[in-house]
GUTORFI-245891 format. One record per residue: residue in three letters; chain; x, y, z of N, C-alpha, C in turn. Coordinates in steps of 0.2 Angstrom, whole numbers, plus 2048, in hexadecimal, padded with zeros to 3 digits. Layout:
   rest   kette   n.x   n.y   n.z   ca.x   ca.y   ca.z   c.x   c.y   c.z
    ALA       A     X     Y     Z      X      Y      Z     X     Y     Z
...
END
This chain:
   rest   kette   n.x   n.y   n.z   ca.x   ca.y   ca.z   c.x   c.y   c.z
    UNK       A   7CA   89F   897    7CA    8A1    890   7D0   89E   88D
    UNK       A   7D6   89C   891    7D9    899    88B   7D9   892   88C
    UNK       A   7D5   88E   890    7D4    888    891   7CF   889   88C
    UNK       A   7CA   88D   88C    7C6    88B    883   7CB   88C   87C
    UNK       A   7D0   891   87C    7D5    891    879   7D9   88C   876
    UNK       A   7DA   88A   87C    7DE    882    879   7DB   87C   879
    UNK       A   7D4   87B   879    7D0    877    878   7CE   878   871
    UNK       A   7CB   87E   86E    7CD    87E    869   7D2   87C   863
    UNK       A   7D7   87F   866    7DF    87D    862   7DD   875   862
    UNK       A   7DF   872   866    7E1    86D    867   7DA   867   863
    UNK       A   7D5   86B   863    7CE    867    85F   7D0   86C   858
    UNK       A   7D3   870   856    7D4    870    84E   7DB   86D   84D
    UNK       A   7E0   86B   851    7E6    868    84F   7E5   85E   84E
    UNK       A   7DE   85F   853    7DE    857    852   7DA   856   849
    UNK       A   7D4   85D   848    7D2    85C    840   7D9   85D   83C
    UNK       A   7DD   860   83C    7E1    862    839   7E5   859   836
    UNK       A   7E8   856   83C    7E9    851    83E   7E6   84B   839
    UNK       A   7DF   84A   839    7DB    847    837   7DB   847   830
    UNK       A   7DB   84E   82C    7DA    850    826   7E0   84F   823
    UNK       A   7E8   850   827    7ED    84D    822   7ED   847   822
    UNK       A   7EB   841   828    7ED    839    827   7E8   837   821
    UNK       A   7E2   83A   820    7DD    839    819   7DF   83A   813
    UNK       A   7E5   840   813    7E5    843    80C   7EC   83E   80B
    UNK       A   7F0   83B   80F    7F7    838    811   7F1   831   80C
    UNK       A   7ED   82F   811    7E8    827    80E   7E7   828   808
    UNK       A   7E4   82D   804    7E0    82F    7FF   7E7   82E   7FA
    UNK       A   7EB   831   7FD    7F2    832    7F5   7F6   82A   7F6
    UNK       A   7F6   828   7FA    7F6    820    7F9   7F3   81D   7F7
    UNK       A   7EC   81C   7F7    7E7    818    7F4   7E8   81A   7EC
    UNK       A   7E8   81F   7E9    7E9    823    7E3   7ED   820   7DE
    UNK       A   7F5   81F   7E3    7FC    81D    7E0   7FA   815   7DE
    UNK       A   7F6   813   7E3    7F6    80C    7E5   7F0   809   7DD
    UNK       A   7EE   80E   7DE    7E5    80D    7D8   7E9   80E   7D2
    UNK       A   7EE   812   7D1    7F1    816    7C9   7F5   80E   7C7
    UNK       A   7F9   80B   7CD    7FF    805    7CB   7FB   7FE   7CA
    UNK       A   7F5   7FE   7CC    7EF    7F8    7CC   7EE   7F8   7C3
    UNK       A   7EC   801   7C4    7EA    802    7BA   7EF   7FE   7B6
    UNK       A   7F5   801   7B9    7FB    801    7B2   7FC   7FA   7B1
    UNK       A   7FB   7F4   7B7    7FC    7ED    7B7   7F7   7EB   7B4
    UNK       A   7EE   7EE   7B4    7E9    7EB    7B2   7E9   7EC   7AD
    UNK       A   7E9   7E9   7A6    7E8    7EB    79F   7E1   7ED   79C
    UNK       A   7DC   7E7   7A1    7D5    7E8    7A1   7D1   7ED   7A6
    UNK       A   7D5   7F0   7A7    7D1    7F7    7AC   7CE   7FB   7A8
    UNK       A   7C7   7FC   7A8    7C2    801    7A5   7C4   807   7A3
    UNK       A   7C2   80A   79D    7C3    810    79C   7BF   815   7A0
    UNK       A   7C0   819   7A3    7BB    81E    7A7   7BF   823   7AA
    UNK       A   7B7   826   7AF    7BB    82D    7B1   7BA   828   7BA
    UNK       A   7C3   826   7BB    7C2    828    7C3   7C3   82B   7C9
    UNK       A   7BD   82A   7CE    7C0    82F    7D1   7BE   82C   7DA
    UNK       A   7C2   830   7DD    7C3    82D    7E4   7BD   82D   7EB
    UNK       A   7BA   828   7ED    7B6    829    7F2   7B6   827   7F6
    UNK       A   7B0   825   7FB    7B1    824    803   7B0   81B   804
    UNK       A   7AB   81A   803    7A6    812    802   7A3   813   7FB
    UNK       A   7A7   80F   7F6    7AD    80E    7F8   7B3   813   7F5
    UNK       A   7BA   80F   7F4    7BF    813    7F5   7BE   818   7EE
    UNK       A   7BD   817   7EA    7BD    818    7E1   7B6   814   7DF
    UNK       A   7B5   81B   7DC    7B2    81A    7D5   7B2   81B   7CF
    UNK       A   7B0   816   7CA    7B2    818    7C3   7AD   818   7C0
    UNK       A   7AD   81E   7BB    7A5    81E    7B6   7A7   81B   7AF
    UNK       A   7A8   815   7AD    7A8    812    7A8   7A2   813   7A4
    UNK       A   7A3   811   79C    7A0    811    798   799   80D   799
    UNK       A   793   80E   79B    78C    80F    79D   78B   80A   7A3
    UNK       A   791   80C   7A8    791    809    7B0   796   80A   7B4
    UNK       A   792   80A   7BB    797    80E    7BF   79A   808   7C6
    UNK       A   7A1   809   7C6    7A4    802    7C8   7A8   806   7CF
    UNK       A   7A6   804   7D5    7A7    804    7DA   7B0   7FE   7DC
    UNK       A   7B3   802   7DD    7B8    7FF    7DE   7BD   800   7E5
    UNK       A   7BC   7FB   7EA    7C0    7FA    7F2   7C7   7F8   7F0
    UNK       A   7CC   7FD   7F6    7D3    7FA    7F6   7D2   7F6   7FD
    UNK       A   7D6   7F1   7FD    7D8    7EF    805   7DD   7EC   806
    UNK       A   7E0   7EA   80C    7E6    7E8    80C   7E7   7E0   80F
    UNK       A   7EA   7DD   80E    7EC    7D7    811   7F2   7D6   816
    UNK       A   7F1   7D7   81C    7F6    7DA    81F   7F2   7D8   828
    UNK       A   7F7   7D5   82C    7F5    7D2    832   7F1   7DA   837
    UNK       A   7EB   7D8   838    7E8    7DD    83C   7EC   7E0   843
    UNK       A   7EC   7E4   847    7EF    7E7    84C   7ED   7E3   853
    UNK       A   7E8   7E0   854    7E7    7DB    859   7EB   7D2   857
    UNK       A   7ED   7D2   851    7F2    7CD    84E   7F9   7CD   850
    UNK       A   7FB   7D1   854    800    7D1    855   803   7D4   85C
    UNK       A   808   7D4   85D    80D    7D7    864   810   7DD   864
    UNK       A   811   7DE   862    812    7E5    860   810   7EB   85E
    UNK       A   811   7F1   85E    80C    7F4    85E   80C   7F6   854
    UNK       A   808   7F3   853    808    7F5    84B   808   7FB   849
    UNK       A   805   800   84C    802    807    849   808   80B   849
    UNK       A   80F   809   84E    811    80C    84F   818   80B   84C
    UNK       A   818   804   847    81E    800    842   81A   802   83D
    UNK       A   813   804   83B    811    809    836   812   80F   835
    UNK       A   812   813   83A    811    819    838   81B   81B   838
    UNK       A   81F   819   83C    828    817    83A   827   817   833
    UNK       A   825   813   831    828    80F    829   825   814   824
    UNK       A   81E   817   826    81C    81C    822   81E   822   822
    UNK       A   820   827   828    825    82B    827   82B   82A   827
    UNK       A   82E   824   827    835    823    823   834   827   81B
    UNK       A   82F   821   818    82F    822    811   82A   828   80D
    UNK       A   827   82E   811    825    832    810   82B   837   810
    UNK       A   82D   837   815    832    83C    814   839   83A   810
    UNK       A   83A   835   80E    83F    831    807   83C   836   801
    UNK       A   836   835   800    832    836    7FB   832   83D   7FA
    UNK       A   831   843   7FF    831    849    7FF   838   84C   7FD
    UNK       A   83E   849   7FF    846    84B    800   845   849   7F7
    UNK       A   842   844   7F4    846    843    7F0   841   849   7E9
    UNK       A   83B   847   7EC    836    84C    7E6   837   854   7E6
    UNK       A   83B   858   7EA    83D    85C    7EB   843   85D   7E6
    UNK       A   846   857   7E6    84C    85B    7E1   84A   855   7DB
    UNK       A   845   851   7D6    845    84F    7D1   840   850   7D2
    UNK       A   83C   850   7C9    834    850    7C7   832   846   7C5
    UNK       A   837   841   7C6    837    83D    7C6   830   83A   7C9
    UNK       A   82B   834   7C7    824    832    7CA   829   82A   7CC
    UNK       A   82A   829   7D1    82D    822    7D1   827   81E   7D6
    UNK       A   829   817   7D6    826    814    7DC   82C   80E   7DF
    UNK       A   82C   810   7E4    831    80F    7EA   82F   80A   7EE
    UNK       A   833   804   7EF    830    7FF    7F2   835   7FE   7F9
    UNK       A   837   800   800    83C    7FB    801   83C   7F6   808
    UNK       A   842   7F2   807    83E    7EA    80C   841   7EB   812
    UNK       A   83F   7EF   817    845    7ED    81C   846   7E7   821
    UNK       A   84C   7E7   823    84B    7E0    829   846   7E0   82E
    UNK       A   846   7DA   82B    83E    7D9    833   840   7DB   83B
    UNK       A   845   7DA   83C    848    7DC    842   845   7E3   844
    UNK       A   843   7E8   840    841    7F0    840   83C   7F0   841
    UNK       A   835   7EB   842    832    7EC    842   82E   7EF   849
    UNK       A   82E   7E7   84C    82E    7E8    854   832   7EE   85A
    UNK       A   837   7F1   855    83E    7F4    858   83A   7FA   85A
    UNK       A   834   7FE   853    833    803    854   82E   806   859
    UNK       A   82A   801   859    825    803    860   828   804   866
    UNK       A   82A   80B   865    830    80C    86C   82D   815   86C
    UNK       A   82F   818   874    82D    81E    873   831   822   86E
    UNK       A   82F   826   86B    834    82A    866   838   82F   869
    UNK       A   83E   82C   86A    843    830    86F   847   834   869
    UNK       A   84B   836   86C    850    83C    864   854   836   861
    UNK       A   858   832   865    859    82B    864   856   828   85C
    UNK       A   84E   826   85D    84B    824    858   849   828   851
    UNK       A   849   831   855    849    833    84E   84E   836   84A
    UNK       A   855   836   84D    85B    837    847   85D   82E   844
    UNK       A   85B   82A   848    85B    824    843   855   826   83D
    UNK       A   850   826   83E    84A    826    839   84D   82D   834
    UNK       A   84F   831   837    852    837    832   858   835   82D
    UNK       A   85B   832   831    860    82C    82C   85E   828   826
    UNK       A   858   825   828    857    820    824   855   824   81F
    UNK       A   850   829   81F    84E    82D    81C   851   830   816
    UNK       A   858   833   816    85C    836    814   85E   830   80F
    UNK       A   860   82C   813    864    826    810   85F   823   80B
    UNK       A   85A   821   80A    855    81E    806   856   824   800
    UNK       A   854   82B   801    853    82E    7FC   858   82F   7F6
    UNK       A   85E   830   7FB    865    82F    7F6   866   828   7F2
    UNK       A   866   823   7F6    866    81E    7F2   860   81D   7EC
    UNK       A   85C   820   7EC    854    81E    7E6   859   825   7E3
    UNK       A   859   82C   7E5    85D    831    7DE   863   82E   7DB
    UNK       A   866   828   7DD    86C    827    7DC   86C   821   7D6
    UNK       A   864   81E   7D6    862    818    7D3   85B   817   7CF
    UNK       A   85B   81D   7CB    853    820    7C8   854   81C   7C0
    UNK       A   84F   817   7C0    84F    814    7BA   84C   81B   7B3
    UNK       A   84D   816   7B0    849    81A    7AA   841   819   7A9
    UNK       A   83C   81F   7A6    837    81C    7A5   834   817   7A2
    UNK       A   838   810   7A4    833    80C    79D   830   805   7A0
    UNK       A   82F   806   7A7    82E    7FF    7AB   832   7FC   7AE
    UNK       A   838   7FE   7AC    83C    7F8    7AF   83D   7FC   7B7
    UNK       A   83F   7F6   7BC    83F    7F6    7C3   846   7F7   7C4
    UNK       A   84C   7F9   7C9    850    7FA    7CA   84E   7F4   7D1
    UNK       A   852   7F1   7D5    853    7EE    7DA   85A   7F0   7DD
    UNK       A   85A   7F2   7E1    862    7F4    7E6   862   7EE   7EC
    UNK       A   864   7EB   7E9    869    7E6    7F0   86D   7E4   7F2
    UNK       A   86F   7DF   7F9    877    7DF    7F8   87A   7DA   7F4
    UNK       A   877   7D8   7EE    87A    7D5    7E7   87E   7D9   7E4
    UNK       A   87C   7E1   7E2    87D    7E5    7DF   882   7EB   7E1
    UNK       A   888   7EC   7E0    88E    7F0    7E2   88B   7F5   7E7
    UNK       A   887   7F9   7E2    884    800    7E7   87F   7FF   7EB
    UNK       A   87C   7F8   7EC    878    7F8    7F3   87C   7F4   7F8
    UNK       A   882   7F0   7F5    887    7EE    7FA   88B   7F3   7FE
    UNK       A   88C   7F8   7FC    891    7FE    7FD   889   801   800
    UNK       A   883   803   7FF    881    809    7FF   87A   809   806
    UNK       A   879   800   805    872    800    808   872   7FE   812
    UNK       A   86F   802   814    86F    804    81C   86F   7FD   81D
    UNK       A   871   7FA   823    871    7F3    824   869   7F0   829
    UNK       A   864   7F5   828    85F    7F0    828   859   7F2   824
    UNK       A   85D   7F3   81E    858    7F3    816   85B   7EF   814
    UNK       A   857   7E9   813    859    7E3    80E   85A   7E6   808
    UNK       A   854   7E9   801    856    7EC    7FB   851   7F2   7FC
    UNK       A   84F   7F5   7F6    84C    7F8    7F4   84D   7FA   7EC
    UNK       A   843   7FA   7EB    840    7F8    7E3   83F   7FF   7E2
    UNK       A   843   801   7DB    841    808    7D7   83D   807   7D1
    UNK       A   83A   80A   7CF    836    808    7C9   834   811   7C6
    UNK       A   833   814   7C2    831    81B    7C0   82D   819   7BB
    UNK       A   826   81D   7BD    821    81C    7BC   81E   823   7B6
    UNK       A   823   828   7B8    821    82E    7B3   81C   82E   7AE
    UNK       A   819   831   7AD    814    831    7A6   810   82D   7A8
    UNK       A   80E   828   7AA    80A    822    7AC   807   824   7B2
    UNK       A   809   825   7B8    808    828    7BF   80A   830   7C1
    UNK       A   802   832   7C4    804    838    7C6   806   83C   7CD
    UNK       A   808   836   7D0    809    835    7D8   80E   830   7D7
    UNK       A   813   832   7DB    81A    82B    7E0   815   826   7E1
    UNK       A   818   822   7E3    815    81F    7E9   81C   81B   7ED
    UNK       A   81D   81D   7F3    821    81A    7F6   820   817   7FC
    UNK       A   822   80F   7FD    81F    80D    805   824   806   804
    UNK       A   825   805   80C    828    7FF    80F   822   7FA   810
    UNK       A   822   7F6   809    81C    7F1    809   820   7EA   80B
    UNK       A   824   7E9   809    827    7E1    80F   828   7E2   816
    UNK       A   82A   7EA   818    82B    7E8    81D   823   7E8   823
    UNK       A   81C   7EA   820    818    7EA    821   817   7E2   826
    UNK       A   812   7E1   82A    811    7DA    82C   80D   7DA   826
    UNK       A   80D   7D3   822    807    7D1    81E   805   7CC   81E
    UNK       A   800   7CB   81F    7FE    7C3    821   7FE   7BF   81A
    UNK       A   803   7B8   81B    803    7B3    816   7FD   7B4   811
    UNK       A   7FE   7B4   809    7F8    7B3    805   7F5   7AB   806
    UNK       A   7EF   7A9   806    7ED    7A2    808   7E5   7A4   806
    UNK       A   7E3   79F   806    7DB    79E    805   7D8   7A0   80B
    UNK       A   7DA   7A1   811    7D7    7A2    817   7D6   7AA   819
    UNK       A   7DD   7AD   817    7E1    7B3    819   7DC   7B7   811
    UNK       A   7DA   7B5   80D    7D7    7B9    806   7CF   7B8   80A
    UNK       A   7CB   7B3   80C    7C4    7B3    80B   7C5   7B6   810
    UNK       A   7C8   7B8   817    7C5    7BB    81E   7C7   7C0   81C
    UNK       A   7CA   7C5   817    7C8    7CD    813   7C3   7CD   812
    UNK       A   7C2   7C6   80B    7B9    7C9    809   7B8   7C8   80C
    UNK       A   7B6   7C6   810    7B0    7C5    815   7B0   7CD   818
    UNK       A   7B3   7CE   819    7B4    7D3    81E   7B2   7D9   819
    UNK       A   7B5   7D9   815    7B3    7DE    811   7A9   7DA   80D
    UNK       A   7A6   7D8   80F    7A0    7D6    80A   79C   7D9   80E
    UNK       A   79D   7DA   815    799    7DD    81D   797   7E3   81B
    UNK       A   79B   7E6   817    79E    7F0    817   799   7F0   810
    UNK       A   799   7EC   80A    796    7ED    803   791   7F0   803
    UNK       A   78A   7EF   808    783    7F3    808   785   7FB   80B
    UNK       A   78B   7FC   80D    78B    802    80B   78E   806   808
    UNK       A   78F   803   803    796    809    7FD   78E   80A   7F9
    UNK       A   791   80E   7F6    78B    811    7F1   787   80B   7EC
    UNK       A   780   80E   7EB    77C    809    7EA   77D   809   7E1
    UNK       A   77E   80E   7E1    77D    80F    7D9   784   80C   7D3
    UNK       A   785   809   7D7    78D    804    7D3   788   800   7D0
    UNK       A   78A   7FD   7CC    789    7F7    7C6   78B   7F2   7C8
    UNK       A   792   7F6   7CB    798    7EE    7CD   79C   7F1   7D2
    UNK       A   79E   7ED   7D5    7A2    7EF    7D9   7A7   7EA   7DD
    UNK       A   7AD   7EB   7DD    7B3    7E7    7DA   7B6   7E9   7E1
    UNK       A   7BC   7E2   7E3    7C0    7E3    7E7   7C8   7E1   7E6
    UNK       A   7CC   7E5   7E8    7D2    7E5    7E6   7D7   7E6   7EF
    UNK       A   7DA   7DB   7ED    7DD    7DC    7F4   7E4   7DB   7F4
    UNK       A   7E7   7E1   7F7    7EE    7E4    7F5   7F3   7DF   7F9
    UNK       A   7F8   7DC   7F8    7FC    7D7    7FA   803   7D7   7F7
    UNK       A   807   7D6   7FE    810    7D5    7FB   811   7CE   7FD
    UNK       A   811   7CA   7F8    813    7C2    7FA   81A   7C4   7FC
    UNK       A   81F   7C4   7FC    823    7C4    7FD   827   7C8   802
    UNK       A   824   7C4   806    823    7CA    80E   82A   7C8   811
    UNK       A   82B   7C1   812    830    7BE    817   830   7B5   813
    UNK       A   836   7B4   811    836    7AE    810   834   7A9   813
    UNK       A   834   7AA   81A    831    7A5    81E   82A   7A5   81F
    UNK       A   828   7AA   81D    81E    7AD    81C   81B   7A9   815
    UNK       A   81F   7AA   811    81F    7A8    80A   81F   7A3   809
    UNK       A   819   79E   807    819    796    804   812   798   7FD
    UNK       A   818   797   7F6    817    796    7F3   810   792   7F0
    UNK       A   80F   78C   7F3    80B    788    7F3   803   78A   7F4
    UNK       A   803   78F   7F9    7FE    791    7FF   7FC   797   7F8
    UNK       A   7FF   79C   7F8    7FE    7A1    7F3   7F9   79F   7ED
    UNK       A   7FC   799   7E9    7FB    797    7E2   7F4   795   7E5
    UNK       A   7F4   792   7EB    7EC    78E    7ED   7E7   794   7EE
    UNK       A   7EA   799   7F0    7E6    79D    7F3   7E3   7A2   7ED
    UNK       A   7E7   7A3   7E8    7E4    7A5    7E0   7E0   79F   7DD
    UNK       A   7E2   79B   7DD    7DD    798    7D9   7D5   795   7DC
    UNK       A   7D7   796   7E3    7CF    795    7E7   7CA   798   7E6
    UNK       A   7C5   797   7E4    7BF    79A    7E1   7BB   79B   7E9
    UNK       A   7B9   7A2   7E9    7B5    7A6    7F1   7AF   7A7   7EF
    UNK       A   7AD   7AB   7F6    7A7    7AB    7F6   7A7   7B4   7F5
    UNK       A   7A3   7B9   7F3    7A5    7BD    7F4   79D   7C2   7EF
    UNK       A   79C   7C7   7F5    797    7CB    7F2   798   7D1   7EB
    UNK       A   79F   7CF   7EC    7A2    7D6    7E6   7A0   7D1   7DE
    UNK       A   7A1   7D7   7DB    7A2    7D3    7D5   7A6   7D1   7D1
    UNK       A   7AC   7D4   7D3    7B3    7D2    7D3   7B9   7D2   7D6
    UNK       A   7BB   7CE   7D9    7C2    7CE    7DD   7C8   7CD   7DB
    UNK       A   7CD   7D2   7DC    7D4    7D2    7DA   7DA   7D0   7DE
    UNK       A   7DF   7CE   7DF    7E6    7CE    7E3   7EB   7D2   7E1
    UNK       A   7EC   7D7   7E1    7F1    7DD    7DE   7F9   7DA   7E1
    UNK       A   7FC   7D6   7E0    802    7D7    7E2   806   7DA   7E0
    UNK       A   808   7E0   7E6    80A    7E5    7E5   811   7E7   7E3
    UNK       A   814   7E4   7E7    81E    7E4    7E3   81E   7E2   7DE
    UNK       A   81B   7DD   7DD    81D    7D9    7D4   817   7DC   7CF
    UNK       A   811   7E0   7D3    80C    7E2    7CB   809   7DF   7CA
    UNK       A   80A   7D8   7CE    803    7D3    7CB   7FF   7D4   7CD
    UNK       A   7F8   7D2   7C8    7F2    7D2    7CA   7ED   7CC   7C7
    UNK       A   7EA   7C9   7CB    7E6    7C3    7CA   7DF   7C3   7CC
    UNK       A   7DA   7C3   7CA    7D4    7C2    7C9   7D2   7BB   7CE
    UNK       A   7CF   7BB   7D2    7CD    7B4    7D7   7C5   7B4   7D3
    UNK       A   7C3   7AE   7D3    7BE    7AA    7D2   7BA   7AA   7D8
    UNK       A   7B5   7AC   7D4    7AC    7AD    7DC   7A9   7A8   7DA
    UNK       A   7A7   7A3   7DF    7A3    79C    7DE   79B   79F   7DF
    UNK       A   799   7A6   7E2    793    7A7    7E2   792   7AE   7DE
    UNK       A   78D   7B0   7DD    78A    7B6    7D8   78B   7BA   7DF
    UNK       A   789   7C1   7DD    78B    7C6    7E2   781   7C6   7E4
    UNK       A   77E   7C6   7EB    778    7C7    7ED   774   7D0   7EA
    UNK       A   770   7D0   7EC    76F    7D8    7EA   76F   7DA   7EF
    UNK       A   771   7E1   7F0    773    7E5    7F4   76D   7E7   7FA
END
């Protein structure tokens, strides 16, 4: 009896489990979809609203537009280390940043910060107490610094670095900077995440098509009844100087793809930009 017991528990704490990393994905996609809006001055008037395949829908005026996030960011077989485990570090860093600070302001910001790449590989380690009053540190320490550095609502970006008296005095020595930006009135969710220190694979023509593509496999099943249906692929060019060749980038915008959607975008994410790629084919019917 309590071996059914606990197989119970243990089967509603894994649903439990399940249902918060969703609603954790869902309020990031949301943050992520709202800061695409505010950059895209051509985003459709409509009612949106959030789904599975794909991620968002928007009911625009007499057509319904299917719209995917995706990331550009080196896959988990792409690397030596254990990625799941340098992401889910970096995403409870800056959840709980975020939580210490929404507690005591009504402020809507969006929080960028860059740590040293050294951190990355460091954290795939068992989580001894060790690694959790460092992460408890970090934590505290990001929060104060962003309450200590909250622009005003009107677009402008704070950046704290060690250019800057208060991030010279103030920033943990393996946070390069960190982007403030309040987003209030505009956005109705934070959004905070450590996007440089992500692995991102360099933007190029090579590292863009083998998304679509990847993403053109999956299109027969998002809902049929889109009109159109749009891809938006989320990128921090400015991952590592050394990763970074301008040259490649500018190629990789300008190359016209192949692609079943009907439009494809690059959201770059720290700077806000967004660029329209060029489809050399029409989209096939579904």
């Amino acid at each position: 009896m309590n071996k059914e017991g606990g197989a119970r528990m243990e089967f509603t704490n894994h649903n439990n489990e399940v249902s918060y990393n969703q609603e954790k994905k869902d309020k990031r996609e949301w943050a992520i979809m709202r800061l695409f809006q505010s950059n895209f001055p051509s985003f459709p008037i409509g009612r949106l609203e959030k789904s599975e395949r794909p991620d968002f829908l928007l009911y625009a005026k007499k057509r319904l537009i299917g719209i995917e996030l995706t990331e550009l960011k080196y896959e988990r077989k792409d690397l030596e280390f254990n990625l799941r485990a340098h992401e889910d570090y970096l995403s409870e860093i800056m959840s709980g940043a975020q939580e210490i600070f929404e507690k005591q302001s009504d402020q809507i910001l969006v929080v960028d910060v860059h740590f040293k790449n050294e951190l990355g590989p460091s954290v795939a380690m068992p989580r001894d107490q060790k690694s959790c009053l460092i992460k408890q540190g970090f934590i505290e320490r990001i929060a104060r610094i962003v309450m200590d550095n909250v622009p005003e609502s009107t677009g402008t970006k704070y950046v704290i670095d060690r250019m800057s008296k208060y991030g010279d005095l103030n920033l943990p020595s393996k946070i390069e900077e960190i982007h403030v930006q309040n987003v209030t009135g505009r956005m109705t969710e934070g959004l905070w995440y450590a996007g440089i220190s992500t692995k991102v694979k360099p933007l190029s023509v090579q590292s863009v098509s083998q998304r679509i593509e990847a993403k053109n496999e999956k299109l027969r099943c998002y809902n049929p009844d889109c009109s159109e249906d749009w891809l938006i692929i989320i990128q921090n060019s400015f991952l590592m100087s050394s990763f970074y060749d301008p040259n490649t980038a500018r190629e990789a915008l300008q190359h016209r793809y192949y692609s079943e959607f009907d439009r494809v975008f690059v959201f770059e994410r720290s700077e806000g930009q967004v660029t329209e790629l060029k489809l050399r084919v029409e989209k096939s019917c579904k």
